[in-house]
N, C-alpha and C positions, 0 to 999 in steps of 0.2 A: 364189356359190361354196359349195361343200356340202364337208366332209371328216368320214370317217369315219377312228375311234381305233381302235389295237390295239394289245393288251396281251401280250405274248411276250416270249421265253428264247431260241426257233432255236438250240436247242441239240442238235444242230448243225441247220443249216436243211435244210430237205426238200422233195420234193414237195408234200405235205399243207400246209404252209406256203404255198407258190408259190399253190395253189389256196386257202384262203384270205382272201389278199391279194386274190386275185381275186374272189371270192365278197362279200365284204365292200365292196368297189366297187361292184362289182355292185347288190347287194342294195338298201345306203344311197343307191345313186343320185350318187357323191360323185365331186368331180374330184378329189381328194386324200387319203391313206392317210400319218396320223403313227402310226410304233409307237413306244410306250416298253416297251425293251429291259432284259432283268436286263444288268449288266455284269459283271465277268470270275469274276461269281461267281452262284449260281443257287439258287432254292427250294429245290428238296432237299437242300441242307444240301451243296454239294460243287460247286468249280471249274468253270467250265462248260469245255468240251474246244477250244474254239478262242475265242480271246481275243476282247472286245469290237467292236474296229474288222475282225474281218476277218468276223464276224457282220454287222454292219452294212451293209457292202461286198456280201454275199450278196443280203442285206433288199433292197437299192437296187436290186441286178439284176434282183429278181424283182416287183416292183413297188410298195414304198414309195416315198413320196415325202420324208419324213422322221424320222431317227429319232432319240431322244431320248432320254437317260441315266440308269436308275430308280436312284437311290441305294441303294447295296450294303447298309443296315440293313432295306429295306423288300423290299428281292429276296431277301434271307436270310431273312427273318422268315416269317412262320405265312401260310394264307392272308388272314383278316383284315387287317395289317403290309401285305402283299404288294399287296392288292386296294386297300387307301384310297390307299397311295401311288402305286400309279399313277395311278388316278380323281384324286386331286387334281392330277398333271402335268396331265393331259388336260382337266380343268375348268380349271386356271389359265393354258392359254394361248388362253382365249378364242375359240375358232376350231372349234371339235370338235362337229359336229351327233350322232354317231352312235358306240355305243362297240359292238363288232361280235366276242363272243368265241365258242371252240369251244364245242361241249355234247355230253354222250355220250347214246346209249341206258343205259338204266336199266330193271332189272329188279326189281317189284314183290316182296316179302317174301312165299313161298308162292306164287307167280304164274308162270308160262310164260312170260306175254306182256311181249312190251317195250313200252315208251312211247319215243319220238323227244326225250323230253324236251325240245322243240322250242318250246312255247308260253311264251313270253316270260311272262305272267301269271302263268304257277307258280314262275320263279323269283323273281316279285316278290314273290307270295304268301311263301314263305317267309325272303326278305328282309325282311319287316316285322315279321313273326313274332320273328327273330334282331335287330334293331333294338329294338324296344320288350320284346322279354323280359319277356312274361307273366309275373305271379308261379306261375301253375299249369305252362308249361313250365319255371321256373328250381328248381322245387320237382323236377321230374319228373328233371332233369340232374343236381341233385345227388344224386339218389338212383341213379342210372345210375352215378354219379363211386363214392359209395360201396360200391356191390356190384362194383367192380374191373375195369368198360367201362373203353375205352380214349377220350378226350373225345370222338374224331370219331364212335363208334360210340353213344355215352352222349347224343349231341346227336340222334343220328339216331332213336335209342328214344324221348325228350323230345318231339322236333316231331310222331312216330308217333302221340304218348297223346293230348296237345295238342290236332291236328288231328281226330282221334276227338270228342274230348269239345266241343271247339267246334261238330260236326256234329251232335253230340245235342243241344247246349242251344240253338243254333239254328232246329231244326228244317227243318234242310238236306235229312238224310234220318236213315234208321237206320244207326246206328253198326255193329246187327249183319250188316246187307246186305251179301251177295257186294263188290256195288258201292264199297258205300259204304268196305270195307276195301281194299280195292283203288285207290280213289282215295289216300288217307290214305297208302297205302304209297307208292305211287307217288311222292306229292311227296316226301315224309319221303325217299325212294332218292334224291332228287336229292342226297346228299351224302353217297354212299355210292362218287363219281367224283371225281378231283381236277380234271378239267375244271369240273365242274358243280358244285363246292365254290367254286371260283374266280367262275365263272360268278354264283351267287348273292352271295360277298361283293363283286363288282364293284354289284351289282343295291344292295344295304344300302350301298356306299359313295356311292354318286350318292344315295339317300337321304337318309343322313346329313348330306349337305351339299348339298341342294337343288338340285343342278346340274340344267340345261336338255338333259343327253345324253340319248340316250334310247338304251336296251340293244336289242340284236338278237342274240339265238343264231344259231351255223350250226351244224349239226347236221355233227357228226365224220366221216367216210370213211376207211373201210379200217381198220388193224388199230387196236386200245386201244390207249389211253394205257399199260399196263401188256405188253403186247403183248412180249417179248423177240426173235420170229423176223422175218423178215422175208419177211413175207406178205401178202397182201391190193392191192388199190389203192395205198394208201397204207399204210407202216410208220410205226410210232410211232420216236422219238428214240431212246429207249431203246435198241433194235435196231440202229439205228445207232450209238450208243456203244458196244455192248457189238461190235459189228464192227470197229469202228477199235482198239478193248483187244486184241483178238485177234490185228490184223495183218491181215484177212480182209476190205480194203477195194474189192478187186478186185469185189466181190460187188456191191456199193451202186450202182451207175452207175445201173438204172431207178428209183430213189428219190431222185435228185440232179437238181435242175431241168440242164437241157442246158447253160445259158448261166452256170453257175456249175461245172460240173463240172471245171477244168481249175486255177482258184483251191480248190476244193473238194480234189483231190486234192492240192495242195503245202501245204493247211494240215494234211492228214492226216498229212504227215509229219510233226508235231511237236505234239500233242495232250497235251492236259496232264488229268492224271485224280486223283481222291482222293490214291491213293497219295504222288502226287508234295507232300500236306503232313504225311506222318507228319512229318519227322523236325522240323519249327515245332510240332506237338503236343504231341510227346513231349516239348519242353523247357518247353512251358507244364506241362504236366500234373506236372515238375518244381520249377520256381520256382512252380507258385502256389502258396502256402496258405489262400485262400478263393476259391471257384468260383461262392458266390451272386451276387457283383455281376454276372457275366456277362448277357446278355441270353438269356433262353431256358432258363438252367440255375440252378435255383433248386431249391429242396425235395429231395426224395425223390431227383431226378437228380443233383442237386449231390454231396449224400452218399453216391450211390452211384460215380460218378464218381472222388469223392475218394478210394473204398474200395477200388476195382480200378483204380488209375491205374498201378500198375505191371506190372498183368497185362496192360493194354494194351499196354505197349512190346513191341515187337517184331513183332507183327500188323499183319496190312494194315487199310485203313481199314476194308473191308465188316465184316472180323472183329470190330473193336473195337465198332463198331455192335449186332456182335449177340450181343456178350459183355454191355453194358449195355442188349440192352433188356429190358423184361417187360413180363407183362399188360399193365400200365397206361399203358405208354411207348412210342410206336410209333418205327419205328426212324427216322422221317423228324426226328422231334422231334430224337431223340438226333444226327441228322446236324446239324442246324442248329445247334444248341447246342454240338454241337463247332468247326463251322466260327465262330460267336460267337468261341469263347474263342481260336482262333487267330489273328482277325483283332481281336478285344480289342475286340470289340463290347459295350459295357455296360449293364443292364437302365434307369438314370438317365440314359444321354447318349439313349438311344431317346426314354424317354420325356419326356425336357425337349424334344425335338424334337418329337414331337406334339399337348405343350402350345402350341407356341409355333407350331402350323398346318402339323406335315409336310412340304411342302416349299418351298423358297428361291427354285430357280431351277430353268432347264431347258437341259441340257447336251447340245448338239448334235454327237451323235454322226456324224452325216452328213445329206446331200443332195442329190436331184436339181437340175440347174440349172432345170431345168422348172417345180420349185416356187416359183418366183422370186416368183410373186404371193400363194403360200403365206406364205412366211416376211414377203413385206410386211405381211401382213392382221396377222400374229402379232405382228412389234413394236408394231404399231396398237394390238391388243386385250390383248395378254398383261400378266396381272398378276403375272406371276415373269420378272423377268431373264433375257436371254437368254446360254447361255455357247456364245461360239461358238471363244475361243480360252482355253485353260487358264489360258495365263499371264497373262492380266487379270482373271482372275478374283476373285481378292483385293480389287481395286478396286471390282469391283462388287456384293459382298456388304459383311453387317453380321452380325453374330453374331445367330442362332444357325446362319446359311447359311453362314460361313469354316468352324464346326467340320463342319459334317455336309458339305461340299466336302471340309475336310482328312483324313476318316473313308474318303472314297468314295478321294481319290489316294492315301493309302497300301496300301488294298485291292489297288487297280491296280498299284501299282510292286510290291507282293509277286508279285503272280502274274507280272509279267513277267518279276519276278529270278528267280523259281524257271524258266520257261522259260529264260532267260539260260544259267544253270545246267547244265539237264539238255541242251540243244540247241548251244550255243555258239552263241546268237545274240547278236550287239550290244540291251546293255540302252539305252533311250528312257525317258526321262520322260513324264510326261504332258505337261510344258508343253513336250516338243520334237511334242509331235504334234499334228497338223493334223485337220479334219473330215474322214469322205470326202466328195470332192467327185464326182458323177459327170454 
């Protein structure tokens, strides 16, 4: 039995998803597809727009066979945060031959031509590279840091000089050949994509901790990650958020797999976006008097945060983002760091949870009944607990997995109150809800 891993947001799920899940079957050769999922809250720093179980329920119709609950400090956090914690779900429950993410085209620095950014080796290459951090690229980043790059752009100049200089003292080729810069860019561009950022810390996290997955790209289809319209083959998320913000959902149908489209449009009635946590901001941004403990917001953001916290009230989320950021700060940073302080994410509860091995257990979001021989392999092999009903959960954890459990369901019941709230829907605990079963 062969199962391939996938690491996703479906936020909200799509086409490009659908295909995917399939391509990654495909590919790996695998009778079974586990994703861990962000829960009701997502990377860039902001609510995902339809809640985690009705994400899940999509995931299943369109061909997961399991999917699994990435804890809210590691779905929040940076891609590095983001990438080890799922690779460790996926290495701890034993079972997972093949870890199967997107990858974008990538355009070389001074270059016309795109790379497919497709050969598995380059993002290993640069994986090792960000792993063992050369003293000559850590030299090269902080001097990127100091002349006022933004890190993700300051990392990408570092690996550029790096990669260069490795080529000359090796005697690979000439550093000053067409070729030779052109190579050097190329790789260096793989993290110049948030796919292919992702892509590579996924690559550094099986690394890090010697797992037996082995990474496979699929090369992206249809529009970018960054893509706002809705064009191409396949539309980016994006485009479909910014539809559903609009009211202009009527639009979406050739983007929404067919067999989900009818749960697809009853959860659009009720979407929960940024906005919907000015007004738990605004009271943090009130009561706090110190913003460093936060996770994420430290230094130079903290103090600036603390300096315009009242020029923030009143503005929408997007604004506030882009009244705090500069040069140095990109606005993703500042989303995430806000979203920290409002869900009271703390830079010491993070990090005593990655001393003590990132994650606990693995919270079953949902299931095929098909995966029946799936989930038996898993209690067989898995070296993290499995939670398949909330409210035993207590029982089967030991500190430091009750707090980072007790961190993930108050995340959860906020987001559901604040829908409760704006929708008049009946609020549910976590431990009144079941897995989907389908």
């Amino acid at each position: 039995m062969r199962t391939v891993g996938i690491i996703a947001e479906y936020n909200p799920f799509h086409t490009g998803h659908e295909y995917h899940l399939r391509k990654a079957k495909e590919l790996s050769d695998a009778d079974f597809a586990v994703v861990v999922m962000s829960p009701d809250y997502v990377q860039r720093g902001t609510p995902a727009i339809f809640d985690k179980y009705t994400r899940t329920e999509m995931a299943l119709r369109c061909g997961a066979d399991l999917v699994i609950e990435l804890p809210v400090c590691y779905a929040t956090g940076s891609a590095e945060y983001f990438a080890e914690g799922a690779v460790r779900l996926l290495d701890g429950l034993g079972v997972v031959d093949t870890l199967c993410f997107g990858a974008e085209p990538v355009e070389a620095s001074g270059s016309a031509e795109l790379s497919a950014a497709m050969d598995c080796g380059s993002f290993q290459t640069i994986a090792q590279i960000l792993l063992e951090e050369p003293e000559s690229y850590r030299l090269a980043l902080r001097e990127g840091l100091r002349q006022g790059l933004t890190f993700p752009r300051a990392r990408e100049e570092a690996l550029n000089r790096y990669i260069g200089v490795c080529r000359n003292e090796t005697g690979h080729t000439k550093d000053s050949s067409d070729e030779a810069k052109k190579e050097r860019n190329m790789l260096a561009a793989l993290l110049s994509t948030p796919n292919n950022i992702l892509g590579v810390e996924y690559c550094k996290a099986l690394k890090k901790i010697h797992s037996g997955i082995c990474p496979l790209p699929l090369p992206r289809r249809g529009s970018s990650y960054s893509e706002q319209a809705l064009t191409g083959e396949y539309c980016s998320a994006g485009a479909i958020r910014e539809c559903l913000e609009k009211g202009d959902a009527h639009s979406l149908d050739g983007y929404i797999p067919e067999c989900i489209r009818a749960q697809f449009s009853e959860a659009g009635t009720c979407p929960i976006f940024p906005d919907d946590l000015l007004l738990l901001l605004t009271y943090r941004l009130i009561e706090r008097d110190n913003l460093d403990a936060i996770f994420d917001l430290s230094g130079d953001l903290a103090e600036r945060v603390w300096r315009l916290r009242f020029q923030c009230i009143g503005k929408r989320f997007r604004e506030i983002t882009a009244l705090l950021k500069t040069k140095q700060i990109t606005e993703a940073r500042i989303r995430r760091a806000l979203l920290h302080l409002i869900l009271d994410i703390r830079k010491e509860t993070v990090a005593s949870f990655c001393r003590e091995g990132y994650v606990f257990y693995a919270h079953i979001l949902g299931f095929r009944r098909e995966a029946a021989p799936l989930l038996h392999e898993i209690r067989q092999k898995s070296a993290l607990p499995l939670i398949s009903r909330a409210a035993h959960a207590e029982k089967q954890l030991s500190d430091p997995g009750r707090q980072l459990w007790s961190l993930d369901v108050a995340a959860s019941h906020l987001y559901r109150a604040i829908r409760a709230e704006k929708y008049g829907m009946p609020f549910r605990t976590e431990q009144e809800i079941s897995p989907v079963v389908m």
